[in-house]
MDTraj code that builds the backbone (N, CA, C; nanometers):
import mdtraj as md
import numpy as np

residues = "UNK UNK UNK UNK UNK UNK UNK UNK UNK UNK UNK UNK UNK UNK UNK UNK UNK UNK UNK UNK UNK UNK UNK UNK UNK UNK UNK UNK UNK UNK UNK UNK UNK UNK UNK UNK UNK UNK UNK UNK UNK UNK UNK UNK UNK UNK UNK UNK UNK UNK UNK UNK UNK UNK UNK UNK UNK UNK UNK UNK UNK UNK UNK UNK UNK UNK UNK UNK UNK UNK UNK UNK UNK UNK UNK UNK UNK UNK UNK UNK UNK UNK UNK UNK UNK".split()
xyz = np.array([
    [13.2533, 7.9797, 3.2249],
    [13.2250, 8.0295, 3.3580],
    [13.1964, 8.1790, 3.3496],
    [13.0653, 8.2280, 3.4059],
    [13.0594, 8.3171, 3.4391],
    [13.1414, 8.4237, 3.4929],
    [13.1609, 8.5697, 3.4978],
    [13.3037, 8.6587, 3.5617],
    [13.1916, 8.6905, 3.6265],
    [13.1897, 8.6973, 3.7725],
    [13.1512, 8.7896, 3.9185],
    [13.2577, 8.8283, 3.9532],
    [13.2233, 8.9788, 4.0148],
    [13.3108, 9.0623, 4.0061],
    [13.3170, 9.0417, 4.2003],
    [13.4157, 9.0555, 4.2150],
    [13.3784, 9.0947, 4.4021],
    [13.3788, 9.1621, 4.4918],
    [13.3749, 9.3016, 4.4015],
    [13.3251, 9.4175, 4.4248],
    [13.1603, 9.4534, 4.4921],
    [13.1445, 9.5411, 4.5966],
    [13.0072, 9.5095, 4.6147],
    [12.9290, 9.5752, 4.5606],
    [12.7872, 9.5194, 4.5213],
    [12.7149, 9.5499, 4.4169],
    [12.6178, 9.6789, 4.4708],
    [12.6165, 9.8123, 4.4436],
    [12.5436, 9.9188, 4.4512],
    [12.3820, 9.9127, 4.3395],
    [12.2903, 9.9281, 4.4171],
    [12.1813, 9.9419, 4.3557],
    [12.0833, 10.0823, 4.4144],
    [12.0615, 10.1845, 4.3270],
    [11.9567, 10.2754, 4.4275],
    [11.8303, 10.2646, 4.4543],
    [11.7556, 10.2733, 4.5574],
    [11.5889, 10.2604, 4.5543],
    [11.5398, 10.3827, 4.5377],
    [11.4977, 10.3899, 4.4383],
    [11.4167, 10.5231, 4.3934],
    [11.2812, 10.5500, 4.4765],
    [11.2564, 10.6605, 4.5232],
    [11.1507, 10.6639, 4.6264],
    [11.1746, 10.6390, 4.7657],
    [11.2765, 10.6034, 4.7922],
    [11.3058, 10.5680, 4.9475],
    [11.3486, 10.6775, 5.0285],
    [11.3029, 10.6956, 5.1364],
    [11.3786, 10.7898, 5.2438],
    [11.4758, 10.7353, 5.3494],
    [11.5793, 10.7986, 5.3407],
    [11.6738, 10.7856, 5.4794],
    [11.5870, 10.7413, 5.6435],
    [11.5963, 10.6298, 5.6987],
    [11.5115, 10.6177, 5.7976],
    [11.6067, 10.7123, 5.9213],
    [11.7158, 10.7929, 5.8992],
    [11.7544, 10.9047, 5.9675],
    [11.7505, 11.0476, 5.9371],
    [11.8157, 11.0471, 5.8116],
    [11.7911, 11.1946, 5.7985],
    [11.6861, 11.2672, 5.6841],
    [11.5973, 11.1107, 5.6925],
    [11.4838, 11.1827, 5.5903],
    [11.5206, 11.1838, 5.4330],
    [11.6290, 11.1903, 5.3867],
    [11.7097, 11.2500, 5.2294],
    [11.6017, 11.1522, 5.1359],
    [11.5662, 11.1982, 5.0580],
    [11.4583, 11.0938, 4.9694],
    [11.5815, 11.0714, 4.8630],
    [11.5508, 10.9803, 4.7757],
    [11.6459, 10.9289, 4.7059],
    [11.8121, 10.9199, 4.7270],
    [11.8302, 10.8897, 4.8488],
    [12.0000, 10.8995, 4.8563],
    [11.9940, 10.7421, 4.9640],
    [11.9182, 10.6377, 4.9012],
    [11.9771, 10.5380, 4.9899],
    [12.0027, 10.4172, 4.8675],
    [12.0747, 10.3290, 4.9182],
    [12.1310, 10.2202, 4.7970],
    [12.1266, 10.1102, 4.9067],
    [12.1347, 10.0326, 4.8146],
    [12.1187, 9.8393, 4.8530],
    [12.3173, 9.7863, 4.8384],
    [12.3457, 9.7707, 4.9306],
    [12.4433, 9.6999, 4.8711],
    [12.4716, 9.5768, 4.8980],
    [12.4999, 9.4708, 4.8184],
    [12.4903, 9.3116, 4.7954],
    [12.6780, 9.2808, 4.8443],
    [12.6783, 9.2524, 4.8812],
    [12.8514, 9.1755, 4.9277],
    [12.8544, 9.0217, 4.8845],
    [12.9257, 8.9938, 4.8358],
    [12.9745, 8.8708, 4.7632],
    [13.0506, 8.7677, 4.8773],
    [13.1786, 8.8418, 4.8443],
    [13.2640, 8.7579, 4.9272],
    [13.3186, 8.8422, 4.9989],
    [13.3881, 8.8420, 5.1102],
    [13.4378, 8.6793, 5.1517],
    [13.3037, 8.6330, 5.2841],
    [13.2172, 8.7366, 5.3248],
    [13.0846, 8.6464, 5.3744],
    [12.9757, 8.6977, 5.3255],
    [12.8334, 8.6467, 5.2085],
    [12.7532, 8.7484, 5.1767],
    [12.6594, 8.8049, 5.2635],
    [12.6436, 8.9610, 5.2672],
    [12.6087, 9.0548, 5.3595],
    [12.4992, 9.1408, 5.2699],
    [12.3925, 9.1820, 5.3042],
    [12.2855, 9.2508, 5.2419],
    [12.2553, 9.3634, 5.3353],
    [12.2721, 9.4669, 5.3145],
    [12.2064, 9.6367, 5.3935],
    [12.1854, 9.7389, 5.2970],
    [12.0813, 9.8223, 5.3330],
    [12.0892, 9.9598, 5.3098],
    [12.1973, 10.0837, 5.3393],
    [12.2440, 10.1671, 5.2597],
    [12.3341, 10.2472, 5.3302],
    [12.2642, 10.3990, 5.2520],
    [12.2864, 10.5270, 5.3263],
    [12.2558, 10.6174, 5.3079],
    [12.3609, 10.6854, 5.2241],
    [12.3986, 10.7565, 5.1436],
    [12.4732, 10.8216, 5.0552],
    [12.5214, 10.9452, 5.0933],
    [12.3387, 11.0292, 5.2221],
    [12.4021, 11.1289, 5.2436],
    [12.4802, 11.1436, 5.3893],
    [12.4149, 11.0750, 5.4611],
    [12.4127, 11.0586, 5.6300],
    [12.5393, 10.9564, 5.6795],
    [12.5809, 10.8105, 5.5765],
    [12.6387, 10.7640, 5.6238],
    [12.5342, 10.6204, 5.7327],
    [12.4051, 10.6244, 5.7445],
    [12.3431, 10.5580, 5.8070],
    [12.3588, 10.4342, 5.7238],
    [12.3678, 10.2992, 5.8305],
    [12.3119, 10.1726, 5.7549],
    [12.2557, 10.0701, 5.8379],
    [12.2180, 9.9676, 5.7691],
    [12.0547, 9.9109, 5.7849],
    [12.0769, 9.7989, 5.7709],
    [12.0847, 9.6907, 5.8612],
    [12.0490, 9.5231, 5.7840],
    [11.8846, 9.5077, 5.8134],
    [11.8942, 9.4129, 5.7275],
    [11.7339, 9.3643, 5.7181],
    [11.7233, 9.3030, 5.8450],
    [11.6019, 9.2908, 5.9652],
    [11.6093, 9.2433, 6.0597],
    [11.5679, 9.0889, 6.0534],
    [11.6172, 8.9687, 6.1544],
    [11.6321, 8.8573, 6.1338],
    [11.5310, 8.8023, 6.1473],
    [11.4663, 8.7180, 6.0592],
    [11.3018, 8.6703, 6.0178],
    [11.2997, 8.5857, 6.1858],
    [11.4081, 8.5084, 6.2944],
    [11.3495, 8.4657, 6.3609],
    [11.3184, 8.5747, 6.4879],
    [11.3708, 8.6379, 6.4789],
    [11.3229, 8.7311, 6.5520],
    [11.1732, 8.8066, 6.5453],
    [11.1805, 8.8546, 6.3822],
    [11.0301, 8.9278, 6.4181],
    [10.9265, 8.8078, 6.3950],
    [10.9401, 8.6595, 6.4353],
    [10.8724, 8.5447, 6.4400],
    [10.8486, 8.5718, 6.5833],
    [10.9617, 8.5779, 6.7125],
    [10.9361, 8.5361, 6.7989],
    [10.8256, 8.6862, 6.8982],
    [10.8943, 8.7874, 6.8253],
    [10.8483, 8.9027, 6.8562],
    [10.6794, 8.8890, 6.8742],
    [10.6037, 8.8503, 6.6821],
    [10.4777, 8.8489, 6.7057],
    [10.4326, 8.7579, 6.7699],
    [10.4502, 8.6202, 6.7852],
    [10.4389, 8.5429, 6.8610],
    [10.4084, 8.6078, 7.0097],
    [10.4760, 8.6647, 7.0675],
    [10.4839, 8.7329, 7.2203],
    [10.3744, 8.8490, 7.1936],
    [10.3480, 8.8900, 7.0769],
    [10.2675, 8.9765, 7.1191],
    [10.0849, 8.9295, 7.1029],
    [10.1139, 8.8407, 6.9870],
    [10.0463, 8.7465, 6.9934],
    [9.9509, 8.7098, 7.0923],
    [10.0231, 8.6465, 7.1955],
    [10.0098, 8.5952, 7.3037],
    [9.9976, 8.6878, 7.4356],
    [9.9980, 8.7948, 7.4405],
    [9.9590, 8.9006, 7.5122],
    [9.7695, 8.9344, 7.4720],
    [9.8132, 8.9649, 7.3662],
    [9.6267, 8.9420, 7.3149],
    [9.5376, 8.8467, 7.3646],
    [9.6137, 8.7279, 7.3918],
    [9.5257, 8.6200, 7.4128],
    [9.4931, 8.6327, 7.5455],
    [9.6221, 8.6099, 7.6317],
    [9.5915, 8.6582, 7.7656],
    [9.5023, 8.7551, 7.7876],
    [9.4895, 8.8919, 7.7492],
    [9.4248, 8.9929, 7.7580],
    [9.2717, 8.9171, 7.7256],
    [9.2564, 8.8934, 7.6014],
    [9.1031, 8.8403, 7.5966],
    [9.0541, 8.7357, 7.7066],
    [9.1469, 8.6620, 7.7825],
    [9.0913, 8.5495, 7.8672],
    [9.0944, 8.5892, 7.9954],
    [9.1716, 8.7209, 8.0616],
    [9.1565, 8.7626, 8.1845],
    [9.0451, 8.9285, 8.1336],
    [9.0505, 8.9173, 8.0712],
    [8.9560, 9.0744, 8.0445],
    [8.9961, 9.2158, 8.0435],
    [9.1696, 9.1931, 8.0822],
    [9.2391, 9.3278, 8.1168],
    [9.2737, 9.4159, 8.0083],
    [9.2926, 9.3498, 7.9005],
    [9.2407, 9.4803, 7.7997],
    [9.3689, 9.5662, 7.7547],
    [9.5033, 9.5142, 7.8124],
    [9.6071, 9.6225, 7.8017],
    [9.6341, 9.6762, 7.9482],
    [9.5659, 9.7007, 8.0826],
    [9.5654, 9.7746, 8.1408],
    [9.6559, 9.6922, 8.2353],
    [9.7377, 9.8228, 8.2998],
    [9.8292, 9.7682, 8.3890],
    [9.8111, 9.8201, 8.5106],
    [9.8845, 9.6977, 8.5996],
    [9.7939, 9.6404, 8.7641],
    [9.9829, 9.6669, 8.8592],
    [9.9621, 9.7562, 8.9214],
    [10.0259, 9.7884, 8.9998],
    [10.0318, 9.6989, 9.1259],
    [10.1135, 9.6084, 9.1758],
    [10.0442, 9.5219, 9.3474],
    [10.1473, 9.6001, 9.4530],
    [10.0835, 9.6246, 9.5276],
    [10.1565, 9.6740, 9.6766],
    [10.2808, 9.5795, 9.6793],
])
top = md.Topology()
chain = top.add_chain()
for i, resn in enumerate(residues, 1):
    res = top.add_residue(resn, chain, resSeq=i)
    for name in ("N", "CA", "C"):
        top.add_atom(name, md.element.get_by_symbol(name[0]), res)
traj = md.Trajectory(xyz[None], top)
């Protein structure tokens, strides 16, 4: 049997910027094992962290926007917004 440790696993992304305080190279991946596995970014210098956002979400997201386009092409409005008394 394999030894996993269950400690959580630190990895750095070289090239990455802090999506807060900008810091280029000060963000890491960290992998969580047990006791539920958990995947985020965390910042080293800021303290900021990050989960990956949930695939059904940015499904339902484009979908809706999707579908705004369509509307737009079949009434002709183009984006533009209609104020009614």
């Amino acid at each position: 049997m394999r030894y996993q440790s269950e400690a959580p696993k630190r990895r750095f992304l070289a090239g990455v910027s802090c999506p807060k305080c900008q810091q280029m190279d000060a963000v890491v991946q960290v992998n969580i094992v047990t006791p539920v596995p958990d995947e985020y970014i965390e910042c080293t210098q800021c303290g900021h962290r990050e989960h990956r956002p949930d695939p059904n979400v940015i499904s339902a997201k484009n979908h809706a926007e999707d579908q705004l386009i369509r509307d737009a092409m079949v009434t002709g409005t183009s984006g533009t917004v209609k104020f009614k008394p």
